[in-house]
C-alpha positions in Angstrom: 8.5 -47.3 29.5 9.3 -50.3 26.8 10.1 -50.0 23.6 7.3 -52.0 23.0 4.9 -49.5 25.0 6.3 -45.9 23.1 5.8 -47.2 20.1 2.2 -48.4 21.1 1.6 -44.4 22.8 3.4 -43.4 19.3 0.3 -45.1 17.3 -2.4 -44.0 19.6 -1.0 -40.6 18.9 -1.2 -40.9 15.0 -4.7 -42.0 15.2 -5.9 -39.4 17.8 -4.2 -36.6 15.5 -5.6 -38.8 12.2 -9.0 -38.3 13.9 -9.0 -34.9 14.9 -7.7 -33.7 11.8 -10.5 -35.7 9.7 -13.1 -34.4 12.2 -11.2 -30.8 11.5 -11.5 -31.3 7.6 -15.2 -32.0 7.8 -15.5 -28.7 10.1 -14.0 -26.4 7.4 -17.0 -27.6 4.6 -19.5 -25.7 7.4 -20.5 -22.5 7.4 -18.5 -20.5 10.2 -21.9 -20.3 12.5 -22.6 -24.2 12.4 -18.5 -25.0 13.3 -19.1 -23.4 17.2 -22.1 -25.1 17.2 -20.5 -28.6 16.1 -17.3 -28.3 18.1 -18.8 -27.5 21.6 -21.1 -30.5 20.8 -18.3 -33.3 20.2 -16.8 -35.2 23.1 -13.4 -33.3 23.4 -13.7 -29.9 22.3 -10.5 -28.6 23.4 -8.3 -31.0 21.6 -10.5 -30.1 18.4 -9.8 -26.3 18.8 -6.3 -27.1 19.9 -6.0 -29.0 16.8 -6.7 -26.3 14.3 -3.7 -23.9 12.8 -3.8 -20.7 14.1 -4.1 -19.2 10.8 -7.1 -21.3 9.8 -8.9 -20.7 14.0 -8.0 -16.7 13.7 -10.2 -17.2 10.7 -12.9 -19.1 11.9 -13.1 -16.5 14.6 -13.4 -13.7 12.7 -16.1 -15.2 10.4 -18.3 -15.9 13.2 -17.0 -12.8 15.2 -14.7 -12.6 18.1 -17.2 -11.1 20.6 -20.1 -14.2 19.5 -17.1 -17.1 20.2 -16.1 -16.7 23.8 -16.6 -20.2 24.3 -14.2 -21.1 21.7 -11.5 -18.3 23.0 -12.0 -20.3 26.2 -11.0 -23.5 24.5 -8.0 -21.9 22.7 -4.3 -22.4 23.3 -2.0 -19.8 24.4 -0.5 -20.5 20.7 -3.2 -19.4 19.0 -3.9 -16.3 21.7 -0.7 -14.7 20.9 -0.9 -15.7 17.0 -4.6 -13.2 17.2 -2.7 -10.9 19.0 0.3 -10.9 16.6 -2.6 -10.5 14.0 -4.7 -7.9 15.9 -2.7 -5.1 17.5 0.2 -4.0 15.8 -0.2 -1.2 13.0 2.6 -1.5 11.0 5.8 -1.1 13.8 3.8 0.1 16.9 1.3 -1.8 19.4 -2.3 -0.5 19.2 -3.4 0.3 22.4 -7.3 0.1 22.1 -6.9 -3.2 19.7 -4.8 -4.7 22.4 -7.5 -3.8 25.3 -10.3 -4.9 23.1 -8.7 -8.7 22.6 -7.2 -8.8 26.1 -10.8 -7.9 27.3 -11.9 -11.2 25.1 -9.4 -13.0 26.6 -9.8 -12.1 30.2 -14.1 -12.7 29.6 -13.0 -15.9 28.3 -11.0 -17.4 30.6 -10.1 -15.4 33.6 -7.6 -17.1 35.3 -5.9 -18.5 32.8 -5.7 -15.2 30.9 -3.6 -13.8 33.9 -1.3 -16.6 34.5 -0.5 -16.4 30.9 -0.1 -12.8 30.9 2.1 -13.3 34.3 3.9 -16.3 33.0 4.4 -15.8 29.1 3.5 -12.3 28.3 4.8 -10.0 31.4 7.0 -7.9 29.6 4.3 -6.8 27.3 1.2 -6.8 30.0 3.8 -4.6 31.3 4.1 -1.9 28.3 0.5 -2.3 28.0 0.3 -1.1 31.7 2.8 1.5 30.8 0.9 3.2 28.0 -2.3 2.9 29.8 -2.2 3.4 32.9 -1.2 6.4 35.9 0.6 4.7 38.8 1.3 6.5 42.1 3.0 5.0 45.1 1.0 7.4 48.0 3.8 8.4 50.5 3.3 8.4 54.3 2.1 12.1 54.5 0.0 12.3 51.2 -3.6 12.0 51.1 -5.4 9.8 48.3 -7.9 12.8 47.9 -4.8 15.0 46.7 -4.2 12.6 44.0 -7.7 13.5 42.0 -10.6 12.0 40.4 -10.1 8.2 38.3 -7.5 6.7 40.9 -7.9 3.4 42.9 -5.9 1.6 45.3 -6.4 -2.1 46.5 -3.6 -2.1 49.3 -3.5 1.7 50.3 -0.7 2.2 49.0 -0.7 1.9 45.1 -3.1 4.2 43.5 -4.2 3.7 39.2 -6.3 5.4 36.9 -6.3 4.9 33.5 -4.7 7.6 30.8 -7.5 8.4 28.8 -9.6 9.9 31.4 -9.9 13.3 30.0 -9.0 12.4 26.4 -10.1 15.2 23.5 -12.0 12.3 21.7 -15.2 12.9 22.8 -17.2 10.9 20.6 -19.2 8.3 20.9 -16.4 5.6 19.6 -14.0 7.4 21.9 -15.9 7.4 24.8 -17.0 3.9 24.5 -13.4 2.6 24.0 -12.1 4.9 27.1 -15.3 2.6 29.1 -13.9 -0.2 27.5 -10.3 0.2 28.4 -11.2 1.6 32.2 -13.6 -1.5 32.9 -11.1 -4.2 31.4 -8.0 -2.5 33.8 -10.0 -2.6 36.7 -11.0 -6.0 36.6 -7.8 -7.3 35.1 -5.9 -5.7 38.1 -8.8 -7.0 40.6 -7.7 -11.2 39.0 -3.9 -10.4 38.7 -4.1 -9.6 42.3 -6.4 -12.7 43.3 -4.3 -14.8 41.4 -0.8 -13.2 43.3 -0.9 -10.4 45.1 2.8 -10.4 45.6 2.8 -10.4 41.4 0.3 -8.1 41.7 2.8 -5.3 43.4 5.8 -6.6 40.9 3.6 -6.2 38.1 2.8 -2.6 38.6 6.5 -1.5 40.0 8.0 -2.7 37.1 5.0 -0.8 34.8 6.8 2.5 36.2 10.1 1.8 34.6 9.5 0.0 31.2 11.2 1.5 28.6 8.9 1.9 25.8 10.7 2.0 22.8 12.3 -0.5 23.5 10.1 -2.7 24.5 7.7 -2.1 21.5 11.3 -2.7 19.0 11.9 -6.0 21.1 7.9 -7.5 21.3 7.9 -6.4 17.3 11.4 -8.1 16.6 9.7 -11.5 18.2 6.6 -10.8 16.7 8.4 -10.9 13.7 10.0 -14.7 14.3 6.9 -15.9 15.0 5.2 -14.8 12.0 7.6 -15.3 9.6 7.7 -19.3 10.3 4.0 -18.6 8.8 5.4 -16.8 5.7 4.0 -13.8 7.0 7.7 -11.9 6.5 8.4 -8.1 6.9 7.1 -6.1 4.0 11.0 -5.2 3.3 11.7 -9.1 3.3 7.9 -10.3 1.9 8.1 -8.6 -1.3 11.1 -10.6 -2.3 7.9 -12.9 -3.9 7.6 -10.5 -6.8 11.7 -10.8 -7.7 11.4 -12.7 -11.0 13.2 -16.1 -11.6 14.1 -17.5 -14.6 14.7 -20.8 -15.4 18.9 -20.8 -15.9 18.4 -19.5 -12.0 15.9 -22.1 -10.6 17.9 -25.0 -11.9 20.8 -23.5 -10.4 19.1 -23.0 -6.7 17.5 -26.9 -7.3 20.7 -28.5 -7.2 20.8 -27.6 -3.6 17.5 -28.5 -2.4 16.6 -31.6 -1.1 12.8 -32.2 -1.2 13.5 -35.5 0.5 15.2 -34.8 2.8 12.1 -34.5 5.3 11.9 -37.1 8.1 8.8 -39.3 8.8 7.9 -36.9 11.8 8.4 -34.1 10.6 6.1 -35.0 7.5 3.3 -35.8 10.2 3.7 -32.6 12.3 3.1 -30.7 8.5 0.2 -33.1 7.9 -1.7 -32.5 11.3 -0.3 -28.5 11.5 -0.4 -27.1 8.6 -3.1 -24.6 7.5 -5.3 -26.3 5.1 -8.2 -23.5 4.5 -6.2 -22.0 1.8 -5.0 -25.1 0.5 -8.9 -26.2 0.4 -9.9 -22.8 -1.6 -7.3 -24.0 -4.3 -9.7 -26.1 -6.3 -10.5 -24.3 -9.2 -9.8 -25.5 -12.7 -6.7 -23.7 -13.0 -3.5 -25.1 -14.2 -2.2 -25.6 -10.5 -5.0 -27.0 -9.0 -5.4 -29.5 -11.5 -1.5 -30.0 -11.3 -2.5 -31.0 -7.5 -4.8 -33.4 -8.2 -2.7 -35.3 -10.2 0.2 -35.9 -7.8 0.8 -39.5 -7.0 2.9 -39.3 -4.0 0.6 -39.0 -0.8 4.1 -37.9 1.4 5.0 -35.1 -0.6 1.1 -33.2 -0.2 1.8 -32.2 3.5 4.8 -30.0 2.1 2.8 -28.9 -0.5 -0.1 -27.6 2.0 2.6 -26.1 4.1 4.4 -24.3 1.6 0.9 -23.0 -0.4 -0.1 -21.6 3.2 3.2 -20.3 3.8 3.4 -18.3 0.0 -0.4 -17.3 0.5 0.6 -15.8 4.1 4.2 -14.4 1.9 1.5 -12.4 -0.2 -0.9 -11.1 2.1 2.3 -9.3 3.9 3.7 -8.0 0.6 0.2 -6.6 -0.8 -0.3 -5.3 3.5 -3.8 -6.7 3.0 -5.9 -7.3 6.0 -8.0 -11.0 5.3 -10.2 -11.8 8.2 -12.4 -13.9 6.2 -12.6 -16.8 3.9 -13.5 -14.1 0.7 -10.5 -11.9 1.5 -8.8 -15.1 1.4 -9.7 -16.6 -1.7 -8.7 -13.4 -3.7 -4.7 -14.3 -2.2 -5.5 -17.9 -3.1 -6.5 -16.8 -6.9 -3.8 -14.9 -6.9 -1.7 -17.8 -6.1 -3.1 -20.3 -8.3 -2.8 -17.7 -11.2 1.1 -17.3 -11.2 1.8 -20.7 -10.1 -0.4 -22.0 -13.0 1.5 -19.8 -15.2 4.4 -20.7 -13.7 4.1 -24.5 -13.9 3.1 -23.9 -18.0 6.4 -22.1 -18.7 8.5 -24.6 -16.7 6.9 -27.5 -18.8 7.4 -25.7 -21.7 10.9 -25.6 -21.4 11.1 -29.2 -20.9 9.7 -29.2 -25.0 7.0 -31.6 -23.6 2.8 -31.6 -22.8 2.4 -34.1 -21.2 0.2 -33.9 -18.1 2.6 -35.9 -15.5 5.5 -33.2 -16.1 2.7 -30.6 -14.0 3.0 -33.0 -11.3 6.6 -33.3 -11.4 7.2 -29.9 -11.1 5.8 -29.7 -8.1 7.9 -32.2 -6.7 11.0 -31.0 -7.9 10.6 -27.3 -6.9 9.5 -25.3 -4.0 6.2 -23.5 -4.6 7.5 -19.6 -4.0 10.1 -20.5 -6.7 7.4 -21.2 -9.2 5.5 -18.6 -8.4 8.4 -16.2 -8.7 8.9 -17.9 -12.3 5.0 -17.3 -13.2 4.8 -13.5 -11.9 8.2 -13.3 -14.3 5.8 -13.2 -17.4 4.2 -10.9 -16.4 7.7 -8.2 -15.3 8.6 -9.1 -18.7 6.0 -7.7 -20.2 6.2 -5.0 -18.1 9.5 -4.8 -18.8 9.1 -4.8 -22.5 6.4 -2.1 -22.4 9.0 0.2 -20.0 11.7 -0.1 -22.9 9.6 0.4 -26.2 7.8 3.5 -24.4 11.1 5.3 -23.7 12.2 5.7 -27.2 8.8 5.6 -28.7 7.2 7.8 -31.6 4.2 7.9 -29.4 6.0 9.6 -26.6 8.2 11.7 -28.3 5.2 13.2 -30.2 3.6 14.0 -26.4 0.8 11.9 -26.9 -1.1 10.4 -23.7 -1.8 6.7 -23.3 -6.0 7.4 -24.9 -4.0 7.4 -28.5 -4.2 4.1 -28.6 -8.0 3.7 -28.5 -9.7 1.9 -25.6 -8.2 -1.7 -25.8 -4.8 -0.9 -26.3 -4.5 1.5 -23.8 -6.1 -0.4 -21.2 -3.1 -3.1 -21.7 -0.6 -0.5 -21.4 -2.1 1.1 -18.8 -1.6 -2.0 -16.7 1.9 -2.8 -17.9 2.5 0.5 -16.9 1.7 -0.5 -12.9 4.2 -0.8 -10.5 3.2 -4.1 -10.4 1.3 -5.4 -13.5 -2.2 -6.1 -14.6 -4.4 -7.9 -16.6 -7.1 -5.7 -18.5 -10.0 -7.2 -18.2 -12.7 -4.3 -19.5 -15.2 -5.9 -17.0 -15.5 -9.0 -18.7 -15.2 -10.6 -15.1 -16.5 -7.7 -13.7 -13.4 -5.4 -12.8 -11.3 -3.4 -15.3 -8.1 -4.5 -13.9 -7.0 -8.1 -12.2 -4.0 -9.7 -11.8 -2.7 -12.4 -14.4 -4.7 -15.7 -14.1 -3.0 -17.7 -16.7 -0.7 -18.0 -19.7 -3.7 -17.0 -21.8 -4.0 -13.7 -20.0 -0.1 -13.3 -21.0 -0.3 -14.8 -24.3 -3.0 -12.1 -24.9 -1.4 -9.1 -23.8 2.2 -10.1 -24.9 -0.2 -10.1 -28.7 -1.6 -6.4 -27.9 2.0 -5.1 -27.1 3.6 -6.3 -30.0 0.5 -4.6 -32.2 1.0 -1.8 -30.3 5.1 -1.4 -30.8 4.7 -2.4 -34.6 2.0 0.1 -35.3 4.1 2.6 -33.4 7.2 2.0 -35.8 5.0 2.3 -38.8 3.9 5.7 -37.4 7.9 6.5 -37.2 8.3 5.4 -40.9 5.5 7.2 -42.3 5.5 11.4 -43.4 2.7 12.4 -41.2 2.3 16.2 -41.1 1.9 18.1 -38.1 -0.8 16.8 -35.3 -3.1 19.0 -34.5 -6.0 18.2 -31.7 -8.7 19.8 -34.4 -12.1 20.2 -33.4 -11.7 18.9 -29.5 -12.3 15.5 -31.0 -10.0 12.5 -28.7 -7.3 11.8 -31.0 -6.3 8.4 -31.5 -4.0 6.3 -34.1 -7.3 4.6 -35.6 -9.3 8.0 -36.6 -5.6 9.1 -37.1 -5.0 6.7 -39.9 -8.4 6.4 -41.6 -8.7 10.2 -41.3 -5.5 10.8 -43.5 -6.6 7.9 -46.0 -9.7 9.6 -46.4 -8.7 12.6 -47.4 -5.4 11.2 -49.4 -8.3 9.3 -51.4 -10.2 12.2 -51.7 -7.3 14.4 -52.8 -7.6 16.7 -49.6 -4.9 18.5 -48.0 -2.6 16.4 -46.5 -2.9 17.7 -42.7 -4.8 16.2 -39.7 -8.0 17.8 -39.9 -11.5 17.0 -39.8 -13.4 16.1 -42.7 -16.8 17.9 -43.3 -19.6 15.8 -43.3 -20.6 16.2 -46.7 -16.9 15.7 -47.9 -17.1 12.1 -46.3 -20.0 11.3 -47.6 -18.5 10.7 -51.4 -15.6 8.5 -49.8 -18.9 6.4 -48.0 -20.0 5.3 -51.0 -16.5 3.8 -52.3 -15.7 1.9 -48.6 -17.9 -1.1 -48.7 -19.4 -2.9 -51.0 -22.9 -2.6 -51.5 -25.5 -5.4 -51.3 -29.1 -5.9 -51.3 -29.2 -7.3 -47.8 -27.7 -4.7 -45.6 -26.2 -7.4 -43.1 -23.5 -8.9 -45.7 -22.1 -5.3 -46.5 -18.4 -6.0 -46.5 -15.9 -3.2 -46.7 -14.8 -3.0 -50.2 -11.5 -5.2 -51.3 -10.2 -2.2 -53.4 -10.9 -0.2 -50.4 -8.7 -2.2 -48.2 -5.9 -2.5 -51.0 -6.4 1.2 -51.6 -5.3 1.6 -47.7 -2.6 -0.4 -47.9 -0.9 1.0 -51.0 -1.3 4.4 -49.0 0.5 3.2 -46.0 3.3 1.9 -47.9 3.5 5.0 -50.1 3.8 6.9 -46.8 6.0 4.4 -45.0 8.8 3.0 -47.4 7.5 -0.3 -46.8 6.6 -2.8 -49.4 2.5 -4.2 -48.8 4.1 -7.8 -48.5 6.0 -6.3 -45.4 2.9 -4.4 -44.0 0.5 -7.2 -44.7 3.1 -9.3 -42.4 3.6 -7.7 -39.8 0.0 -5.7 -39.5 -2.4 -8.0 -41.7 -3.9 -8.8 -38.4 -4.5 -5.5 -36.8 -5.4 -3.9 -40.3 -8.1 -6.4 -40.7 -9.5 -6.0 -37.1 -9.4 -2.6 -38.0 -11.4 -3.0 -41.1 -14.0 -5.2 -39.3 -14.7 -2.6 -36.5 -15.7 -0.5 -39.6 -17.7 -2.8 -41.2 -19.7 -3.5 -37.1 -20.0 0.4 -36.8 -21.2 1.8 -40.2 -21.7 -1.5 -42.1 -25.5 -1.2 -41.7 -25.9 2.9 -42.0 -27.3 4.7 -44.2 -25.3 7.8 -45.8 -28.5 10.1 -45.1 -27.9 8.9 -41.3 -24.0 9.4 -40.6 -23.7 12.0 -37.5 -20.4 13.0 -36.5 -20.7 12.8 -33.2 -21.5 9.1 -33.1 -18.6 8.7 -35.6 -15.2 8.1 -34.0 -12.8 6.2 -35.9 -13.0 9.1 -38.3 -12.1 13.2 -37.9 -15.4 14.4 -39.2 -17.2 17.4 -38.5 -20.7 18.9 -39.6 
């Protein structure tokens, strides 16, 4: 063939791959029951379903259901068998017998023949284990009788006799029986087409069953399994959890004068624009940091790496968290996930350059490899974790025994997810869960603000003479009704201990705390009240009010407004102690 001619096959090639991968693009904006429909309908099916990624057809088989897309299992590649496989049957470092028999039985239903040749061909050593762990083999000898050999065995030749294992299992429900069915009908028939297809292969086949050495095997099918998936970022979870190893930015400037982000041919940018998983990549569209950084990248060469890369640190987290995502919902909590750190990832590496200006986003992501910023991002979050870890050993708090509920509902949501082996945002429900994992700098800048409330009001807790703590009355104990409490009774010229305060007693010190107005929405806790407080804490503390007022003045005044939202509009005749919890009272 001419120069001329390659190079014309070469750009027949592009097109065809241009083609099927805008026809595959279009696909992916279906729902999962209208893409079967759609494919078997086009002209060339099979180089459509050859064209998708595995990881993006395993999904679209599991949305519409593996046992309702035979068709499309038919149409598959032997690439993107083995990747469901990979995907299907292993539990941790051992094959799953009944989740390999379930997916071979697709397989063989799907396409017969070609399921056995590839089996034969590509996958003997592990049709053989299969075999192995499921199967009873007997070579009958000249003077034996196949009735001696009992119930479940057949023979095609005469002269090798099978049954399959779990006849006679202890599982006798319905599950278990249906899966023994299931097993027995799919070795029957598979043995019926591997000897149909060679019968020579056929006798090889079950010889060599009779001497596999299991544990090795499995350790040798798991080491390649391994290979495979790790070219997909799906890493061992030893290996995978490397994401979560922090990097700071002395670090990645270090590693970037190594990399070369150019350094990518022409084909091998075109095999990542045709094969590369794009689902995930797709789900990334939010208005996050990231996905706004993608949108604003001008070089068209450099988004196939990008797609490759955000699939291959989505597939990096899915091994390290062991989830299981068979769906496009599973998915787009991993792809959240993603976009979180990587947006706060991208904010602190901009930062650092001293500049806002939009282009540096898009920069970034040229200049450094996604896990790396991602690395960088989750960082913020370790540090705070970090942080929380180091104050807590040496605190006042837990050197005085108290539990985490001292620090009132808020607060000790935040350090409860600091806390976490691997830390979260508390988000009290406000996106419906109490707990989610950092979606943006905000998310840090907030927490990193509740932490250092929380470690300064700890230290003025150290400073001040508090007498003994007692957990009076069963009431929860925490360092609002802790404070307030003593005030109260300081202003009241009460023992100094922490004890509740009668009903009646509080009622006088209600009259002093806000100031009273004819409209009961505008009543405003009392100036002198609030200076009256703060004199008291730096009586009791050694600190001047200038110094309290700077590093507290915040808190102090959130503290002062929850007072004025919770009693600001009662009446004295209506205070009840129980519905009365930043104070120790009782009736």
């Amino acid at each position: 063939m001419t120069e001329f001619a390659e190079e014309k096959e070469t750009i027949k090639a592009i097109r065809k791959a241009e083609d099927l991968l805008k026809q595959r693009t279009n696909l992916m904006k279906l729902p999962p029951e209208k893409v079967m429909d759609k494919i078997l309908d086009s002209p060339q099916p099979a180089p459509l379903v050859h064209s998708f990624p595995e990881e993006d057809f395993y999904l679209l088989v599991q949305e519409i259901g593996p046992h309702d897309c035979l068709s499309l299992l038919s149409l598959a590649s032997n690439r993107q068998w083995e990747y469901m496989l990979d995907m299907e049957i292993w539990h941790r470092d051992r094959i799953a017998i009944d989740s390999a028999t379930q997916w071979l039985d697709l397989f063989l239903k799907a396409d017969p023949r070609r399921m056995v040749r590839w089996c034969v061909e590509e996958k003997l050593e592990f049709i053989e284990f299969y075999l192995f762990k499921s199967l009873e083999i007997v070579f009958l000898g000249q003077d034996q009788d196949p009735s001696d050999l009992g119930d479940g065995f057949f023979s095609l030749d005469g002269a090798i006799y099978v049954r399959t294992l779990d006849i006679g299992q202890k599982d006798k429900s319905e599950a278990g029986e249906m899966m023994s069915e299931t097993r027995r009908q799919f070795i029957e028939n598979f043995i019926h087409r591997l000897a149909e297809y060679d019968f020579i292969k056929y006798q090889m086949v079950l010889l060599e069953s009779l001497h596999v050495l299991p544990a090795e095997e499995e350790e040798k099918a798991y080491r390649w399994r391994n290979v495979r998936l790790a070219e997909k970022g799906f890493l061992p979870f030893e290996d995978a959890v490397g994401v979560y190893q922090t990097l700071t930015i002395d670090q990645i400037e270090k590693m970037q004068m190594h990399l070369d982000r150019q350094g990518i041919d022409q084909n091998e940018r075109q095999v990542q624009t045709f094969r590369s998983p794009r689902l995930s990549f797709e789900l990334a569209n939010g208005s996050d940091t990231f996905s706004q950084s993608l949108r604003m990248v001008s070089l068209p060469e450099i988004m196939p790496l990008l797609q490759t890369e955000f699939a291959s640190l989505c597939n990096q987290l899915i091994a390290a968290d062991q989830r299981v995502v068979r769906d496009r919902g599973q998915l787009s909590s991993v792809v959240a996930k993603a976009c979180g750190y990587l947006s706060i990832g991208l904010d602190y590496l901009v930062s650092s350059q001293k500049s806002t200006a939009t282009e540096m986003y898009a920069s970034m992501l040229h200049r450094y490899p996604l896990v790396w910023i991602f690395r960088v991002g989750y960082g913020r979050g370790l540090h705070l974790k970090w942080k929380a870890e180091k104050w807590h050993t040496d605190s006042w708090f837990n050197n005085m025994g108290l539990t985490l509920t001292f620090w009132d509902e808020t607060w000790m949501g935040v350090l409860g997810g600091l806390m976490l082996k691997k830390p979260l945002f508390f988000d009290n429900y406000e996106t419906g869960v109490i707990y989610r994992e950092f979606a943006s700098t905000s998310d840090i800048e907030k927490t990193a603000k509740i932490l250092d409330e929380i470690i300064v009001v700890d230290q003025l807790l150290s400073l001040m003479n508090l007498p003994e703590i007692q957990f009076a009355a069963g009431r929860l104990l925490t360092y609002k009704n802790l404070l307030l409490t003593l005030w109260a009774r300081n202003y009241m010229d009460l023992s100094y201990q922490v004890e509740p305060v009668t009903i009646h007693e509080f009622g006088s010190f209600f009259d002093y705390l806000f100031e009273r107005h004819n409209e009961p929405e505008s009543q405003k806790t009392s100036i002198k009240m609030k200076a009256s407080f703060l004199d008291w804490l730096s009586q009791q503390s050694g600190l001047t009010t200038n110094e309290i007022s700077k590093r507290l003045g915040e808190t102090l005044e959130a503290l002062f407004m929850e007072i004025e939202n919770e009693y600001g509009r009662v009446a004295k005749k209506d205070l009840d102690p129980r519905y009365m919890n930043l104070f120790l009272l009782e009736g």
